[in-house]
Structures are given as C-alpha cells and as structure tokens.
C-alpha positions as CSV (number, residue, x, y, z in Angstrom):
1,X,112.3,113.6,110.4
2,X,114.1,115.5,107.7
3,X,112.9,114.9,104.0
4,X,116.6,113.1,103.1
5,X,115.6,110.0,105.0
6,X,111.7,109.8,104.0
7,X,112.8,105.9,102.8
8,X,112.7,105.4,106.4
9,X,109.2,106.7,107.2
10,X,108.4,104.0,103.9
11,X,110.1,101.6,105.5
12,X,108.7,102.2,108.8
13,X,105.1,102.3,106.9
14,X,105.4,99.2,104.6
15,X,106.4,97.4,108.6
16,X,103.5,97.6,109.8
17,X,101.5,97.7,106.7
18,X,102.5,93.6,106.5
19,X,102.4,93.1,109.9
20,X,98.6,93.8,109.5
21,X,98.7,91.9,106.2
22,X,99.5,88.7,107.9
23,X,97.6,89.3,111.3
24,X,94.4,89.6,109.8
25,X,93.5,86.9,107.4
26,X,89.8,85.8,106.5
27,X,90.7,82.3,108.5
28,X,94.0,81.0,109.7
29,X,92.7,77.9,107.8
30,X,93.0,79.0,104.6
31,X,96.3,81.8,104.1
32,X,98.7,80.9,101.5
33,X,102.0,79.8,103.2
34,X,104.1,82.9,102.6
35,X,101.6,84.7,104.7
36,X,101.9,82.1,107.5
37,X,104.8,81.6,110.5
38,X,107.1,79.0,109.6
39,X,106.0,75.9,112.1
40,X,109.5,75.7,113.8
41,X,112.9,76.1,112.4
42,X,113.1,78.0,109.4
43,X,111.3,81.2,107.8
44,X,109.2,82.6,105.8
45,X,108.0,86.1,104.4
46,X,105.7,86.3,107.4
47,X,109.1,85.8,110.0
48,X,110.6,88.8,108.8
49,X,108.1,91.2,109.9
50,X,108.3,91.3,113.6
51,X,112.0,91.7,113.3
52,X,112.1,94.1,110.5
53,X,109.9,96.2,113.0
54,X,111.7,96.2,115.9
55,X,114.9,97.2,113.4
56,X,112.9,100.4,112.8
57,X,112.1,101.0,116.0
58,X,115.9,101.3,116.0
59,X,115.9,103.4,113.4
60,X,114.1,106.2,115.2
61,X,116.0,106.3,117.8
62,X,119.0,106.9,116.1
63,X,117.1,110.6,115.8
64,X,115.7,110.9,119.3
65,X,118.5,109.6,120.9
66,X,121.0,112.9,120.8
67,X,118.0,114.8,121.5
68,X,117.5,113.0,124.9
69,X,121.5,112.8,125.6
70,X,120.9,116.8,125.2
71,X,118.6,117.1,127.5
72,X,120.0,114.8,130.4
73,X,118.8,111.9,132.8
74,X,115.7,112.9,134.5
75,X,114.5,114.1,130.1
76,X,116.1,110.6,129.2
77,X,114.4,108.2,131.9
78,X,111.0,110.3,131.9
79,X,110.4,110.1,128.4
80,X,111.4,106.0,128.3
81,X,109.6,104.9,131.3
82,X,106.5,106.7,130.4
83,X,106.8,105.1,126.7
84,X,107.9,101.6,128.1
85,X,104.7,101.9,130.8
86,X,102.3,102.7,128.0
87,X,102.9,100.3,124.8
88,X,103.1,97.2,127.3
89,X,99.7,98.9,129.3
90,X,98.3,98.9,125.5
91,X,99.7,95.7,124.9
92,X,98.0,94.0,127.7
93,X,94.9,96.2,127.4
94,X,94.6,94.5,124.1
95,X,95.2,91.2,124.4
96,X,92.6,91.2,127.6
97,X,89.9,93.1,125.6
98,X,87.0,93.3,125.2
99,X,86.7,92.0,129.2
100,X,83.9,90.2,128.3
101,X,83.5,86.9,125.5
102,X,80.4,85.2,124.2
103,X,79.5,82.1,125.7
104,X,76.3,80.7,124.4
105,X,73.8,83.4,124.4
106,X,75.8,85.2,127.4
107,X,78.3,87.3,127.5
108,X,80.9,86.0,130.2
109,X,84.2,88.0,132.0
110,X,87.4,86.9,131.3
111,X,88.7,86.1,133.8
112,X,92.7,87.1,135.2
113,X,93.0,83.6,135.7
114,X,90.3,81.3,134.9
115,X,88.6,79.7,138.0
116,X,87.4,76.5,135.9
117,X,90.5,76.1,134.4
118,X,93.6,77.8,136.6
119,X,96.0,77.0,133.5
120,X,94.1,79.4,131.7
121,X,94.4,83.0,131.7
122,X,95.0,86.6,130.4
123,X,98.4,86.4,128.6
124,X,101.1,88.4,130.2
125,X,103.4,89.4,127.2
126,X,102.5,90.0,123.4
127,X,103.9,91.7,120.2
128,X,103.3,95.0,122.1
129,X,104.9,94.1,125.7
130,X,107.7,92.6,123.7
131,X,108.5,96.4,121.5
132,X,107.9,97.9,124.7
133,X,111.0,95.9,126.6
134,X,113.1,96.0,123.7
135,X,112.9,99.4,123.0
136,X,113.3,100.4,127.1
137,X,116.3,98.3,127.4
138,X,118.0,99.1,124.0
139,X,117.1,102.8,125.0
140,X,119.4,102.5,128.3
141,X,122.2,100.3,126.6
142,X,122.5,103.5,123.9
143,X,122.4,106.2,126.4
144,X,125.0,105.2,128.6
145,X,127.2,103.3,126.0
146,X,129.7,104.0,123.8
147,X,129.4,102.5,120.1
148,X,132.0,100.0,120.2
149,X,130.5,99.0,124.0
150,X,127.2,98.4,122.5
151,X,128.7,96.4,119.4
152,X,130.7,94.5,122.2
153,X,127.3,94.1,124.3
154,X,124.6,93.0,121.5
155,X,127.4,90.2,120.6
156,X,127.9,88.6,123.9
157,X,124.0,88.6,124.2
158,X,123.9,86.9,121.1
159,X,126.6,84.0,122.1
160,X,125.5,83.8,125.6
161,X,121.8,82.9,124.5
162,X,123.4,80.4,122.4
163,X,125.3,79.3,124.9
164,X,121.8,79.4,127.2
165,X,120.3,76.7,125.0
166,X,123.0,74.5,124.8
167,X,123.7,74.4,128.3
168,X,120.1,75.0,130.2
169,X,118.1,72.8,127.1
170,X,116.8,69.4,126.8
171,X,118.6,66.8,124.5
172,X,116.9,68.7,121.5
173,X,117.8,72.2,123.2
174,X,116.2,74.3,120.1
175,X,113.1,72.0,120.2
176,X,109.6,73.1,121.3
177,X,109.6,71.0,124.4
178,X,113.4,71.1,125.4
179,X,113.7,75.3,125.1
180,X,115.3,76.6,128.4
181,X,113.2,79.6,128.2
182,X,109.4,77.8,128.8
183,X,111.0,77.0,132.2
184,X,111.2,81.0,133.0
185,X,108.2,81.5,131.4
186,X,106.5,79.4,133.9
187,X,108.3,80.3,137.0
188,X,108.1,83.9,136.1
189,X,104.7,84.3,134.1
190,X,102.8,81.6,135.1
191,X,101.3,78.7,133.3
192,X,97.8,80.7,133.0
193,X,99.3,83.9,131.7
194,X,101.5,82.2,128.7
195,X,100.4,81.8,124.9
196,X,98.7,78.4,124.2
197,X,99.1,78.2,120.3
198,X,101.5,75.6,120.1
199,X,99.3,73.3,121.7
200,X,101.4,73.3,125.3
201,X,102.3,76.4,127.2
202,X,104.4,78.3,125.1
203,X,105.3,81.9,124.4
204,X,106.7,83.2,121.4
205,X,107.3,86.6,122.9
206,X,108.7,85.2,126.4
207,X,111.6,86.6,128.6
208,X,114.7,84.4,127.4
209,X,113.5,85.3,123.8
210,X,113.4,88.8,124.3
211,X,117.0,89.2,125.1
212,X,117.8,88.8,121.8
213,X,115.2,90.8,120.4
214,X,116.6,93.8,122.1
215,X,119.2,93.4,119.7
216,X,117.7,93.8,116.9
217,X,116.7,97.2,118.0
218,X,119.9,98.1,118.7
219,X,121.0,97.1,114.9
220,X,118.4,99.3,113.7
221,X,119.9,102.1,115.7
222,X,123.5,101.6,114.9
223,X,122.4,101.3,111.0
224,X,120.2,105.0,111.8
225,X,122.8,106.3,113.3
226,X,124.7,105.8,110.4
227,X,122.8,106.9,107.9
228,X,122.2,109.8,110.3
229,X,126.1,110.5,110.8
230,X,126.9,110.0,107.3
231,X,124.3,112.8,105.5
232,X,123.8,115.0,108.5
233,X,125.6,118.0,106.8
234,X,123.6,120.4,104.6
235,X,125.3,119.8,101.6
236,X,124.6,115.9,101.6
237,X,124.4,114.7,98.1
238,X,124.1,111.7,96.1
239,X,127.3,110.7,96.2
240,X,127.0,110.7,99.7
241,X,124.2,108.3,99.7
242,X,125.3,106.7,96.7
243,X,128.6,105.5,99.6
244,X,125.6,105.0,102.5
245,X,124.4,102.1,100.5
246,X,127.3,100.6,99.2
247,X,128.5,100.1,102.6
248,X,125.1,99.2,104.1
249,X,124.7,96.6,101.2
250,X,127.6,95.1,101.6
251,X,127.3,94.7,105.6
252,X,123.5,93.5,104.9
253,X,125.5,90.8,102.7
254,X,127.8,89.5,105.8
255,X,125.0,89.9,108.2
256,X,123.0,87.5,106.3
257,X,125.4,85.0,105.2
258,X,126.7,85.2,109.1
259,X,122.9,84.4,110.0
260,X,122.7,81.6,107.5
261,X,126.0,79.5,108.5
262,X,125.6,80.1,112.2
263,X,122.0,78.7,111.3
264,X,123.6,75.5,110.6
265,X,124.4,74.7,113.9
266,X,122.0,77.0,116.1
267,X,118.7,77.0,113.6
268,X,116.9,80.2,112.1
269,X,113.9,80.3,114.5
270,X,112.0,83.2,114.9
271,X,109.7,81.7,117.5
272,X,112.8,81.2,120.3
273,X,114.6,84.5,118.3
274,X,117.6,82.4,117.6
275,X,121.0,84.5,117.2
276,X,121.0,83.5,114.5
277,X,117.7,84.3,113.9
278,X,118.8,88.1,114.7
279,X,121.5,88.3,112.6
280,X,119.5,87.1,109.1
281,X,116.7,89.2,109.6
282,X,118.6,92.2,110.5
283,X,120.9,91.8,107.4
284,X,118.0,91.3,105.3
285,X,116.5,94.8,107.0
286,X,119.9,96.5,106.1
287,X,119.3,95.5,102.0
288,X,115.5,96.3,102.1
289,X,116.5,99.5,103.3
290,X,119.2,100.3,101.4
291,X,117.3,99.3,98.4
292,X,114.9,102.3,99.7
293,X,117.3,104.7,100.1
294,X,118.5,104.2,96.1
295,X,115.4,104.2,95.2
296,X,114.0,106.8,96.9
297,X,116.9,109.3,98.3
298,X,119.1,109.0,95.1
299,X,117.1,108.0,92.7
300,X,114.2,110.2,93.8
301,X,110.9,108.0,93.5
302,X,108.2,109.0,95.6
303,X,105.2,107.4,93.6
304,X,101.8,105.8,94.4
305,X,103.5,103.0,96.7
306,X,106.4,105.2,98.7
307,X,103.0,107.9,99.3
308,X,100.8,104.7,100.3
309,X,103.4,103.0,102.8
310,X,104.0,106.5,103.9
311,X,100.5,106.9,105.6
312,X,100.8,104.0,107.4
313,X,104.5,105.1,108.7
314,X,103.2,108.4,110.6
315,X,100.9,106.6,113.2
316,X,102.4,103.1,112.9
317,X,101.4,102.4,116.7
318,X,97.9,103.5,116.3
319,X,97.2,101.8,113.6
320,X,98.8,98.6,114.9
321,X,96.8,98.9,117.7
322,X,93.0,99.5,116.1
323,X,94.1,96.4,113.8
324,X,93.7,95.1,117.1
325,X,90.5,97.0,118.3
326,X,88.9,96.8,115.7
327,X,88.4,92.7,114.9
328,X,87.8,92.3,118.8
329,X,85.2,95.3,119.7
330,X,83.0,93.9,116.2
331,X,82.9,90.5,117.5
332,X,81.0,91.9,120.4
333,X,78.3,92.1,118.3
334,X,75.9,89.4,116.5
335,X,74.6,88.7,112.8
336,X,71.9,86.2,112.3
337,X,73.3,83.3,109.7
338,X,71.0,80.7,109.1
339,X,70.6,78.1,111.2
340,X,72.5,74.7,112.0
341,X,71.8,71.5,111.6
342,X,69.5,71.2,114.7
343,X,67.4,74.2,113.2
344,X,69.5,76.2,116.1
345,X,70.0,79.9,114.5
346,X,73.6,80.6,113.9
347,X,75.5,84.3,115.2
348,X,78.3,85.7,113.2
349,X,80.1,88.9,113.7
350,X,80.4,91.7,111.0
351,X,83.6,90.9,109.8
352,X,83.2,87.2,109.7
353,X,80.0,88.1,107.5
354,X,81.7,90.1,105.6
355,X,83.9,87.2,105.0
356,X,81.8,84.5,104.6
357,X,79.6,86.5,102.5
358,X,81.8,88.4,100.2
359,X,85.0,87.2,100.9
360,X,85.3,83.5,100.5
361,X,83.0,83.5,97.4
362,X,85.8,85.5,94.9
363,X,86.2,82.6,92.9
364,X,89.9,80.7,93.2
365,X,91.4,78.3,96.3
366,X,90.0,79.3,99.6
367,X,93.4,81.2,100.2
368,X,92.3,83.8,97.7
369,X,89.2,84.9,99.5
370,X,91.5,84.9,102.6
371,X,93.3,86.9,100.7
372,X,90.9,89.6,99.5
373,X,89.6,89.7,103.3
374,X,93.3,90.8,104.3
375,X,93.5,93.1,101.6
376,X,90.4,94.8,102.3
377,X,90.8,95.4,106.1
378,X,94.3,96.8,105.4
379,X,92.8,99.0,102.3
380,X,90.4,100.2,105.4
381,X,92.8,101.1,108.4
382,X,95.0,102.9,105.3
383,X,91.8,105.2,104.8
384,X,92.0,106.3,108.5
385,X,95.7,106.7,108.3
386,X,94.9,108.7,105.2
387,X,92.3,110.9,106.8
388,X,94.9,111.4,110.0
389,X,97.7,112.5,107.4
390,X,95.7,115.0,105.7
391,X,94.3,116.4,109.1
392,X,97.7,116.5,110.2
393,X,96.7,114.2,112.8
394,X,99.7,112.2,114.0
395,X,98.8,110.3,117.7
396,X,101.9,109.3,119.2
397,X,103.1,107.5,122.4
C-alpha cells in the first residue's frame, strides 16, 4: 500500500489492537464497562470494534479489487474462494481447539456434538467465519457491480432486514427471545453448534445477522475506494486530502445521525447487527479515519502511537488469531495453587497465574488488575508483531 494512505495500515492496526484489548481480560468478572458488550440494545466502546474491523476489511479491498477485475474471473474467484475457505477453516479450527479440555485430572475430547448433552457442541460460526462470509460476499457484490448498483444493493439489505424482524419476530421482534434469526440458526446450524452466552441458544455471529454485516464491508470499500479515486494521481497534495476529509467528515456526520434516529425505532444493537446498527458504526469509522488521514497524511504525524498501531496492522490476521492460540494452547498445561478447602490441590494455567499472582494484586478496584492483565498480553503479541516487522515477516491469507 502506497505511503499516502499509511493512516489506513494505523487504522487497520489500532482494529485489531482493541479487538485483542477487549477479548482478553484478566476475568470477564471484573473489566470496566467500556471494555464490555453492551447487554442488549445500545453500545459501548467495545461494539464498535467488530464493525470498525470489518469497515477495513473494506478498506483493502478498495486496493485489491482493480487488481483482481485486471486479471479476470478464474484470478477473481480463485483468490476469494481460497481466502473465504481458509479464515472460516481458521475460524472453526480455533473455536474447536485444543481438541481436548481438562476434566478432573483427565484430559477429555470435545466432542462435534456432545453425546451426554446433544445440545452441546462445537460452534459453527465465530468472529472469524463471520469476516470470512462478509468479505466473500461483499467481494462478488463489488466485482460484478457497478457503484450506484451496490449503493442500491447494501440499502435494500439494510430495509429488508428491518423489514425481516418486523414481520418474521415475536411481539418484541428486536428482543433476545423473539429475533427471527435464532429460528435459522437452529434449523440451519443446529441447537449444538450455536453460542450459549446468553444463557439460551443464541449466536451473535449467526446467518440473518451476517447479511447486514456484509455491508459494512462494503462501506469500507466504497469510502477506500474513495480515498483511492481521489489521491491516486502523482501529484496528490494536501489540498487534495485536505477535500478527502471534508467530504468524508461530513458523510461520517449523516451516517451517524441516520444510525441514531433510525435507532429510535429499529434499536442500535450490535448483537442482531441492527441497520441501524450498521449505519452508526460505519459513520463513526468514516470520522475515526478521517481524523487519521489529517493527522497523519496532512498533517504528517507518524510518532510512537501511528509506529505502534502500525505493527499490529501488517499481520492483523495472525495476530488475531495467536490471541486466540495462545490463551487456549497454555491452558493445556497445569500450575500447582494451593489447595481448597478440602485440602484438595488446586491447578491453574500460566496465564491465570500470572493473573492471580501479579495481576489482580496492582492495588485499585479489581477492574484495574483486569486491566493490567489486558494490557500486558497485548504489550506481548505487539513484541512478535514487532519482531515480524523488522524481519520483514508479513504472513498473509
């Protein structure tokens, strides 16, 4: 990616740089609420993430996408279904690893689906199956599209859902138990194979929901291709950019007062990715990265924070995914830690010592050792991004 449009790879970086932030906690128990999912309706710092991801997955393909029109069909298909196959087959890997889970003193198999309990299972679908479908069918809607097609597209998605939950819904249609999409879920999925946070079968990251999601993407590439379409030219200069943002800003502004009102009648809910949901978020992407693009394009910063959120933007997959691999392989193994009640001696994994042992005694609330845990894991995967920049090191899917 050229130099002019390095507030991207920042953008792309500081992404997943929170997404880690607020996947990794010491304990869920004890995070301080802008680092937690808002229960329901609403947001918080925490909703923006996922969405502000999948509007830089956008992004990017704003640049590969005339390089794949170029090279025709077979080049276009190829390099998407191999990409699709992979990040949901890395997705799924994940979520079922490490095979095997401690019960008692043994370790057990986890089962596909569970024969003591046939409602529980491997999960199907995750944050990584999800970027995987939204990025494949974005991919196709841009190929074979014309601009005002897909502008014409991603808004009759964004009424029909709504339409979807009026209609198809429960007397609460935008309520946990009334959501038309748990229905697919479980015809589709399966009862074993869907998330069980909420309490109930339930998954964030389900098919209905990821209808909408593909919009996002394709915001983020319409705003790239912009950007790109604007300040392709040689000569591109700050007056150029200075324009970029003022227009960006100003669209950023009616995205996410559109998102807002429309919010008052079909709710800001990241869990069902409301419409509404989509439009917010994605307005609120447009200013954060407009805001980088003065900052860094005109303005010309490139300091200790662009250069930190930079490392993390070159292999933002892989280091999503050992933020994964990471926590799960070290829990494989066991750290004697006193003994219970019963005089029974009590296993903990490395990371939950380190936790309990370092961690949660930084004095302050419980949420600031939380805190310091989260810190400290991401201050870690940035020192193998680090070592993978300077090697020149750059793993891609």
């Amino acid at each position: 990616m050229n130099q002019r449009y390095y507030s991207l790879d920042v953008f792309r970086g500081a992404t997943v740089a929170f997404m880690i932030l607020v996947n990794n906690p010491g304990t869920w128990s004890h995070a301080f609420s802008p680092l937690k999912h808002a229960p329901w309706h609403g947001r918080t710092p925490t909703d923006l993430v996922f969405p502000f991801f999948l509007f830089a997955v956008g992004n990017a393909l704003a640049f590969v996408m005339p390089k794949l029109q170029a090279r025709g069909n077979r080049a276009f298909w190829a390099k998407i279904a191999k990409r699709t196959l992979l990040i949901f087959v890395i997705g799924l890997f994940l979520t079922w690893f490490p095979f095997v889970r401690w019960v008692d003193d043994s370790l057990v198999w986890k089962e596909w689906v569970s024969t003591i309990n046939p409602q529980n299972g491997i999960r199907i679908l995750g944050v990584l199956q999800r970027i995987a479908l939204c990025y494949f069918f974005a991919s196709i809607l841009i190929y074979y599209c014309k601009i005002r097609t897909i502008i014409w597209i991603s808004s009759l998605i964004l009424l029909f859902y709504w339409f979807a939950c009026l209609f198809f819904g429960g007397t609460d249609p935008y309520s946990l138990a009334n959501w038309f999409g748990t229905a697919i879920d479980f015809h589709v999925l399966g009862e074993a194979h869907m998330y069980k946070g909420e309490g109930v079968a339930f998954d964030p990251e389900g098919i209905a929901s990821t209808v909408t999601a593909v919009v996002q993407v394709v915001l983020g590439y319409l705003v790239g291709r912009y950007i790109r379409t604007s300040t392709n030219s040689q000569d591109a200069n700050n007056s150029n950019l200075y324009q970029v943002v003022s227009n960006l800003m100003v669209v950023a502004a009616l995205m996410t007062l559109a998102g807002l009102f429309w919010g008052l009648i079909f709710p800001i809910n990241k869990k069902i990715w409301t419409s509404s949901f989509v439009l917010y978020t994605s307005g609120l992407a447009i200013m954060t990265l407009s805001v980088l693009i003065w900052f860094i394009e005109i303005k010309k910063t490139n300091n200790g924070i662009t250069r930190f959120f930079d490392v993390f933007g070159k292999n933002p997959l892989f280091i999503f995914v050992m933020s994964a691999f990471i926590p799960k392989s070290l829990a494989l193994i066991k750290i004697t830690h006193g003994v219970n009640e019963e005089g029974v001696q009590q296993f903990i994994s490395p990371l939950r010592w380190f936790y309990t042992e370092l961690c949660a005694k930084v004095p302050g609330p419980p949420e600031v050792g939380s805190f310091v845990y989260a810190i400290s894991f991401l201050a870690f995967l940035w020192g193998i991004c680090y070592i993978l920049d300077k090697k020149k090191i750059y793993i891609k899917v």
